[in-house]
C-alpha positions as CSV (number, residue, x, y, z in Angstrom):
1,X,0.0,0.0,0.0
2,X,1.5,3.5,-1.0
3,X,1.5,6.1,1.6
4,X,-0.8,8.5,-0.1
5,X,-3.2,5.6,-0.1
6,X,-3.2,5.0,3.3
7,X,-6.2,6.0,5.8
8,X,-5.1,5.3,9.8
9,X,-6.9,1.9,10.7
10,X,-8.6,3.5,13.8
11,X,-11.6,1.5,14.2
12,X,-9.1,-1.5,13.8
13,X,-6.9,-0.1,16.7
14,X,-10.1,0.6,18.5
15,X,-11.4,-2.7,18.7
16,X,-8.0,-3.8,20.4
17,X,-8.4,-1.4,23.5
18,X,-10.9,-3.8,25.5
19,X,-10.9,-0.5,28.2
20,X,-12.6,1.2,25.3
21,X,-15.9,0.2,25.4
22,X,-16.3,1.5,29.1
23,X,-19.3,4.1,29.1
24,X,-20.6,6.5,31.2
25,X,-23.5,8.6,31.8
26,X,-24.7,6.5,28.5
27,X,-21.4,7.6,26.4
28,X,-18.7,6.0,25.6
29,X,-15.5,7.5,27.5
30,X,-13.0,9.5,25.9
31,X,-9.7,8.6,27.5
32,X,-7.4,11.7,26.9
33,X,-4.7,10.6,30.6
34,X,-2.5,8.7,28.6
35,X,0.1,11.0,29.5
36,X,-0.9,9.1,32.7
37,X,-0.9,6.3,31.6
38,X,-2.1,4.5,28.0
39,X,-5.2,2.1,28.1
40,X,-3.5,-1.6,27.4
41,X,-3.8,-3.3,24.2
42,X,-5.5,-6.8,24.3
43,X,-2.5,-8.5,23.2
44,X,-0.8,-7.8,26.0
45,X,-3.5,-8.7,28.6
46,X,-3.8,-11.9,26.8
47,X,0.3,-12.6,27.3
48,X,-0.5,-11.7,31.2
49,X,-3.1,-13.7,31.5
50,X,-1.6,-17.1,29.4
51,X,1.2,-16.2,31.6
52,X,-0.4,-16.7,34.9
53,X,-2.8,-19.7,33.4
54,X,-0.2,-21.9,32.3
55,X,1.8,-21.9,36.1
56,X,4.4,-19.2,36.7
57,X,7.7,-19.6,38.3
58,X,11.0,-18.0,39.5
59,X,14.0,-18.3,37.1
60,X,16.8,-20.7,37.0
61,X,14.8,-24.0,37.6
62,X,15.4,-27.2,35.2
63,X,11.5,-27.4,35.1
64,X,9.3,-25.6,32.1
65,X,7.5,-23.3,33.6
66,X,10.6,-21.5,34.8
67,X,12.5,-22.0,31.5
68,X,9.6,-20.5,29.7
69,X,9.8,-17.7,32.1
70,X,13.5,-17.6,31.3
71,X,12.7,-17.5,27.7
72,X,9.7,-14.7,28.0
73,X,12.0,-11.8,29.5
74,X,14.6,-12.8,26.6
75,X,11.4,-12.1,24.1
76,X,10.9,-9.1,26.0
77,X,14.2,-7.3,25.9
78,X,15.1,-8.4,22.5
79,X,11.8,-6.2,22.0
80,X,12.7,-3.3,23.8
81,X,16.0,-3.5,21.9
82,X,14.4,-3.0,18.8
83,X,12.1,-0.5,20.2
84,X,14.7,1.8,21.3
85,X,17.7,0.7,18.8
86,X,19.8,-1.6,21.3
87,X,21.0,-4.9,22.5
88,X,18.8,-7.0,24.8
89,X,21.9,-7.3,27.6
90,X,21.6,-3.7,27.9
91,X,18.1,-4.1,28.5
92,X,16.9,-4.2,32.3
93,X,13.0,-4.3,34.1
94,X,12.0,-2.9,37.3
95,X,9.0,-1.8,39.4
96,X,8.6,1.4,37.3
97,X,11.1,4.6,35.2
98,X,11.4,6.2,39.3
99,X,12.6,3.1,41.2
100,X,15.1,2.1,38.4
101,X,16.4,5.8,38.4
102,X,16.9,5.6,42.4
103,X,19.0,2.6,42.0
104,X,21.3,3.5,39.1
105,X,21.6,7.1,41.1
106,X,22.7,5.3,43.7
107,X,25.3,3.1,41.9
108,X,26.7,6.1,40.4
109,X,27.0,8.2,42.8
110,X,29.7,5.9,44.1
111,X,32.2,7.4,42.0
112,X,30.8,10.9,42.4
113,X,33.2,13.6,44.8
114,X,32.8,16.8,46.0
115,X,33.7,19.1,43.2
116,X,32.1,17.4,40.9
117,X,28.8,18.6,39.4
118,X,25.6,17.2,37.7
119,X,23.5,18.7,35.3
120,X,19.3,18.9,35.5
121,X,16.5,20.6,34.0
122,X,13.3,22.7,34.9
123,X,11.4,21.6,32.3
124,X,11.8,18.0,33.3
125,X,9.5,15.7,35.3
126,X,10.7,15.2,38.7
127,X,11.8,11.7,38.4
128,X,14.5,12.7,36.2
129,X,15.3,15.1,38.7
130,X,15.1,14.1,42.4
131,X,17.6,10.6,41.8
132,X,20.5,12.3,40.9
133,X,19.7,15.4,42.8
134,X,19.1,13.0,46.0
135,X,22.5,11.1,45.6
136,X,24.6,14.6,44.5
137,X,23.2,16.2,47.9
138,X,24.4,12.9,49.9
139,X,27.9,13.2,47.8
140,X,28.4,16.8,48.5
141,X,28.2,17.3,44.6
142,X,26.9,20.6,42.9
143,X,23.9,20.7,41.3
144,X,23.3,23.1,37.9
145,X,20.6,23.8,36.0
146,X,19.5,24.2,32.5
147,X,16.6,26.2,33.0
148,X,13.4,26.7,31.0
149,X,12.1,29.6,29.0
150,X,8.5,30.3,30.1
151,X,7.4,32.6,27.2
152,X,9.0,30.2,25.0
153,X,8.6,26.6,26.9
154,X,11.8,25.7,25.7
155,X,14.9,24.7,27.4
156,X,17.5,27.5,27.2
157,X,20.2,26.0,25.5
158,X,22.4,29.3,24.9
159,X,23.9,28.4,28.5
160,X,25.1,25.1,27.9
161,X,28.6,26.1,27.5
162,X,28.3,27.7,31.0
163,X,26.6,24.9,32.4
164,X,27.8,21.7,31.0
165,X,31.5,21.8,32.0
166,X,34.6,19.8,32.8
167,X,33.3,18.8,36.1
168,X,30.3,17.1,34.9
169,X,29.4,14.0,35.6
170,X,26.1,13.4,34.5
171,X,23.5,15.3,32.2
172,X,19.9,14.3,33.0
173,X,17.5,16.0,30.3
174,X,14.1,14.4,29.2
175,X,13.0,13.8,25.3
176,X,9.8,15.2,25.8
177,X,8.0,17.4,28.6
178,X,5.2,15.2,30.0
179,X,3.2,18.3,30.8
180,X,3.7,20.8,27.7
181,X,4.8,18.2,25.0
182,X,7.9,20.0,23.9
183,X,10.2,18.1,22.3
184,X,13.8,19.0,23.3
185,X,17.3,19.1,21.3
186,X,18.6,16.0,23.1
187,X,21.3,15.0,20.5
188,X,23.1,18.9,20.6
189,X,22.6,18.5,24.5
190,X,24.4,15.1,24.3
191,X,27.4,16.2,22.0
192,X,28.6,18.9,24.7
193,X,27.8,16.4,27.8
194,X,30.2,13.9,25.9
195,X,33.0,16.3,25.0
196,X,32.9,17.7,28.9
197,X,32.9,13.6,29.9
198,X,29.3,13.7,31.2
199,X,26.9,10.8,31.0
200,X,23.7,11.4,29.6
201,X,20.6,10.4,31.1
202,X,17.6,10.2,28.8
203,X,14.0,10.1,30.1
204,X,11.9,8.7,26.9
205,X,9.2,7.9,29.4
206,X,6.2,10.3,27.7
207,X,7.6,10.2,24.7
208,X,7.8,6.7,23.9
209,X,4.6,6.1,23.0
210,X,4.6,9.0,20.1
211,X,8.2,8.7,18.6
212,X,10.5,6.4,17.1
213,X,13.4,6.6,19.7
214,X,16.6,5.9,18.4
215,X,18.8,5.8,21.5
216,X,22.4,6.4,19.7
217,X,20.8,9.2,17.6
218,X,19.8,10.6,20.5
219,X,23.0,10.4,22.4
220,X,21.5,8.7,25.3
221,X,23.7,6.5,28.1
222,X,21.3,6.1,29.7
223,X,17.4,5.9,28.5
224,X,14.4,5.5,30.8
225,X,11.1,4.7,29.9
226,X,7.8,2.7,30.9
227,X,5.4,0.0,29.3
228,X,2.6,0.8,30.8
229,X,3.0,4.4,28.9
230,X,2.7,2.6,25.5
231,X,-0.2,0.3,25.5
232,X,1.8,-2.4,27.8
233,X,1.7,-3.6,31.9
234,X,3.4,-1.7,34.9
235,X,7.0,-2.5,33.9
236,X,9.7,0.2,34.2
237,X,12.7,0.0,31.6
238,X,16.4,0.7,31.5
239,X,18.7,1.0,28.5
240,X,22.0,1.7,29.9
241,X,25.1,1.5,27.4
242,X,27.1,-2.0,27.7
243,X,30.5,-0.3,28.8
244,X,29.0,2.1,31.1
245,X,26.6,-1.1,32.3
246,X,29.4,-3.2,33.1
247,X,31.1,-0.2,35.5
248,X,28.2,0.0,37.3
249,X,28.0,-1.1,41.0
250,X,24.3,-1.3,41.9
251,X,23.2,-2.1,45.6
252,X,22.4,-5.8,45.5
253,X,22.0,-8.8,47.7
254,X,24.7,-11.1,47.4
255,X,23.9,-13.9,45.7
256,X,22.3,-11.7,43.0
257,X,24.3,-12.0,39.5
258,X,26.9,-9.8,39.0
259,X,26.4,-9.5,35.0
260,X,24.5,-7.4,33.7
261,X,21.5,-7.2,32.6
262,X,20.8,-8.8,35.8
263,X,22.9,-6.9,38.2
264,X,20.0,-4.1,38.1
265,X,16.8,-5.7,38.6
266,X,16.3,-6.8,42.6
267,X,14.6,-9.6,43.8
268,X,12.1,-11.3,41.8
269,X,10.7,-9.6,38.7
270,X,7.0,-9.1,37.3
271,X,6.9,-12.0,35.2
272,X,3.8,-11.7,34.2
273,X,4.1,-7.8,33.4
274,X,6.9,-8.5,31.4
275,X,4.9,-11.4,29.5
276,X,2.9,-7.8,28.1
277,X,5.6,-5.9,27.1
278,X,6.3,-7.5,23.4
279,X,3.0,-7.7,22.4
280,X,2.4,-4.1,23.1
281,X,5.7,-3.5,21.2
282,X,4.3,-5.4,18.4
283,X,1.3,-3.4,18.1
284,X,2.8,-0.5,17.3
285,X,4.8,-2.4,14.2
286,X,1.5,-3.9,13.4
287,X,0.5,-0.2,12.2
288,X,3.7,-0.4,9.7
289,X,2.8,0.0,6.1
290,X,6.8,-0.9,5.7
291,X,9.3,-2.5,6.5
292,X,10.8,-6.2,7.4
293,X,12.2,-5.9,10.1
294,X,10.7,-5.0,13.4
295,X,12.5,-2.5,13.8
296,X,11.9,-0.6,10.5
297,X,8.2,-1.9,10.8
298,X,8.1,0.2,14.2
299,X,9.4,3.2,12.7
300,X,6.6,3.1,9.7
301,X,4.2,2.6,12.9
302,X,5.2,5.1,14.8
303,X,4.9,7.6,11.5
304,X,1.2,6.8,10.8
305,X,0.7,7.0,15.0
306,X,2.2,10.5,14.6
307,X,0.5,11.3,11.6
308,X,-2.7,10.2,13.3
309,X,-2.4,12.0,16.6
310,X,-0.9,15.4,15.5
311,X,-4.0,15.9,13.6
312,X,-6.5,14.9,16.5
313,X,-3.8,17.6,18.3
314,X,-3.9,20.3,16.0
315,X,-7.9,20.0,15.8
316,X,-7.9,20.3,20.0
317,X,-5.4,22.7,19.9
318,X,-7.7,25.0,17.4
319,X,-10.7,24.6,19.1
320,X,-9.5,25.6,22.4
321,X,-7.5,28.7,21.1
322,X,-11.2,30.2,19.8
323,X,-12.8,29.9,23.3
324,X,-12.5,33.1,25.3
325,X,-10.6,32.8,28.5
326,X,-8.4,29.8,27.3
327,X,-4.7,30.1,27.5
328,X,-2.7,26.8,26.3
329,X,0.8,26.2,27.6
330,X,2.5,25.1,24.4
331,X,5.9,26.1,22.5
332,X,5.4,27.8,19.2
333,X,4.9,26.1,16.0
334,X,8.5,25.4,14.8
335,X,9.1,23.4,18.4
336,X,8.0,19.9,17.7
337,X,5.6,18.7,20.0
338,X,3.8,15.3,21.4
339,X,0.4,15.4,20.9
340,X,0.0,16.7,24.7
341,X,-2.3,19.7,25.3
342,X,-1.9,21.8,28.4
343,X,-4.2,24.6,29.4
344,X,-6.3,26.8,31.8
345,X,-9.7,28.5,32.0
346,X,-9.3,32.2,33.8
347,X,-11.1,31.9,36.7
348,X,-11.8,28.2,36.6
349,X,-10.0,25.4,38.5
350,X,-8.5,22.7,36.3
351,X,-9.7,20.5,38.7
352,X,-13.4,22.1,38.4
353,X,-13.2,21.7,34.6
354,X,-11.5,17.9,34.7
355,X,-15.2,17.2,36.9
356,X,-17.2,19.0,34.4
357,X,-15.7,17.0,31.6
358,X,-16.0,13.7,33.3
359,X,-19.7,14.5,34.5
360,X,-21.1,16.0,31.4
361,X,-18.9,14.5,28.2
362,X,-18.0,11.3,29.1
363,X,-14.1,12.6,28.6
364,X,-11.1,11.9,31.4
365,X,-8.3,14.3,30.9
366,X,-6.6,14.8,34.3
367,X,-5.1,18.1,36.3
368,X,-2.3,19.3,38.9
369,X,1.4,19.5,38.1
370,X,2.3,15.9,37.2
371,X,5.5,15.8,38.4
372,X,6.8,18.5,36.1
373,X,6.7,20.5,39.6
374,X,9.7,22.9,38.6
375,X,8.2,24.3,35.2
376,X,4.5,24.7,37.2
377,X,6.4,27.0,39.9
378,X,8.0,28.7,36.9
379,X,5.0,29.5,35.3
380,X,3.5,30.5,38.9
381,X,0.4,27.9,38.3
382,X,1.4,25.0,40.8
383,X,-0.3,26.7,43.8
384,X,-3.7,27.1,41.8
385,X,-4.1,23.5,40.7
386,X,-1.6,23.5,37.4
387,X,-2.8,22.5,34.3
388,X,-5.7,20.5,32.5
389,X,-4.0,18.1,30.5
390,X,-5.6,16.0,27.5
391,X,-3.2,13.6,26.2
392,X,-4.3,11.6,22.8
393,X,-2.8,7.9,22.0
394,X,-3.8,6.0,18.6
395,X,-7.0,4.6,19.7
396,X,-8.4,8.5,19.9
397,X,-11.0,9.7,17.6
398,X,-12.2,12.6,16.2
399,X,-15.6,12.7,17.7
400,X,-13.9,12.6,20.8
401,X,-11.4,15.4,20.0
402,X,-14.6,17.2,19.4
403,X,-16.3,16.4,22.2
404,X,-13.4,17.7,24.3
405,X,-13.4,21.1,22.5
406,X,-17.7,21.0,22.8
407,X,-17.4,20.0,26.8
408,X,-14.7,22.9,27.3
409,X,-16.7,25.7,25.4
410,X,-19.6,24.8,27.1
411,X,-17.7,25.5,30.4
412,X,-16.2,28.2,29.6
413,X,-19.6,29.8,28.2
414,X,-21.1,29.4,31.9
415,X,-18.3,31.7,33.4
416,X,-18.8,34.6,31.0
């Protein structure tokens, strides 16, 4: 099928979102928290389920269930690997993005000293933040910044040279801001971190579900992100860089492997979660239009995703600049964006218009900070409930896109 004969299979992804025929108040919901958290494709509750059916079991047995087990988290990194563009034994699971970041804070921090220096962001969420800000206060190491631009709601990146120096030891930056949807510069970020020395922390946690990722494009040592984000379980994931894997000292019980991916991921794992993680994976490439591989098949997937959502995204985005008192936090149009719309009502709580949205339209979209604490206080909005924030993911439609716009105006018409 050519490209200009292609038409984005959306009642086909629809009917693989079980959580999609949920109504209420007689309508079927809209689900616009993916940023939250996506709904999960039926694939991947069917590879939990079989899991649990068939008789789990801990690794390293002689008997089936635990070789299968064995051979299920192999599936599953060699997945993430060509989700991301790595190697499965760089690939490692945990509880979630947060509790991995904790733990590899704390096995590089080892090597940290006072004079050294790490490098964060304000437009970052806070849990590619508060681990390496955590483990550089217990170090005695100096914390910069590269701060945010609020007219602009871009990183300032005119500072880097002042910021980014010798005595850097880590960069932390995300690929995407789970609250405005900008897309940052990570790769020009990267090239200065790794001239200075720095490692480069990459938090691909909202953005996974909307881009291809290529980690070495990207520049990333490091790169965090978490299934349940992209249509999968409650699995966080870890792509650390084999050389810089294999320096690593995590905190560990004794007895636990040594090698990596291993080293990383504590006590017994989520089998069954991680049973959900390559189908989810492979519903993305299932959207290809190209491609043999799964890897090139999940970079045709993620174009007509894109493709898909940046329309339903421009069509909110519209709508809601027309309605009087509506102010959307969003970079200008040459910034790239996720498909991620923040915004207020003057004189209305987010929270008040998240209720009327729920009550009236049949639409979840969620408010507050989420996470992205620093860039809320910058913008002087955290102490009056942040932001509402409507999400989209493939499975969105435009009725509901519609409906969104509809439920807002309609709000905002009862406040004039």
């Amino acid at each position: 099928m050519s490209k200009a004969a292609y038409t984005f299979p959306i009642q086909r992804v629809r009917d693989q979102f079980p959580a999609l025929r949920r109504m209420y108040h007689g309508k079927s919901v809209g689900y616009f928290d993916g940023p939250g958290g996506s709904q999960v494709v039926k694939a991947s509750i069917d590879a939990i389920s079989a899991y649990m059916m068939s008789g789990g079991a801990n690794l390293h047995g002689c008997f089936p269930s635990s070789v299968e087990t064995e051979e299920i988290i192999l599936q599953a990194k060699q997945a993430v690997a060509d989700f991301v563009g790595a190697t499965p034994n760089e690939v490692a699971f945990g509880a979630n993005m947060t509790t991995l970041a904790l733990s590899i804070a704390r096995a590089m921090g080892k090597t940290w000293n006072k004079g050294d220096e790490i490098v964060v962001t304000e437009l970052d969420h806070r849990a590619n933040v508060d681990p390496w800000i955590t483990m550089a206060e217990d170090k005695g190491v100096t914390v910069r910044w590269i701060k945010v631009n609020p007219d602009t709601l871009t990183l300032d990146e005119s500072c880097l040279e002042s910021v980014i120096t010798e005595k850097t030891k880590l960069v932390a930056v995300g690929l995407a801001s789970n609250a405005v949807g900008t897309i940052n510069s990570i790769s020009n970020i990267a090239k200065h971190a790794h001239r200075m020395g720095a490692v480069v922390v990459v938090d691909a946690v909202h953005a996974a579900p909307h881009l291809f990722i290529d980690r070495d494009e990207l520049g990333a040592d490091i790169l965090l992100c978490s299934a349940y984000k992209f249509f999968g379980p409650h699995v966080g994931i870890a792509v650390i860089k084999e050389e810089l894997f294999e320096s690593l000292l995590p905190y560990k019980l004794a007895p636990a492997p040594a090698y990596i991916p291993d080293k990383l991921e504590t006590g017994t794992q989520n089998h069954e979660g991680i049973a959900g993680i390559e189908p989810a994976i492979d519903f993305i490439a299932s959207l290809a239009i190209e491609g043999t591989t799964r890897r090139e098949r999940l970079r045709s997937g993620f174009e007509q995703i894109e493709e898909h959502e940046q329309a339903l995204a421009r069509k909110i985005r519209d709508g809601l600049s027309n309605i009087r008192g509506i102010k959307i936090f969003q970079a200008n149009e040459s910034v790239l964006k996720t498909p991620t719309i923040a915004f207020r009502l003057e004189g209305v709580s987010p929270r008040e218009i998240c209720e009327k949205l729920c009550e009236e339209q049949s639409i979840f979209v969620a408010d507050g900070d989420f996470y992205a604490m620093t860039l809320a206080e910058r913008l002087g909005i955290r102490e009056n409930g942040g932001w509402v924030r409507a999400g989209l993911a493939p499975y969105n439609t435009e009725e509901e896109a519609e409906r969104l716009v509809h439920g807002v105006r309609m709000i905002a018409s009862m406040y004039e």
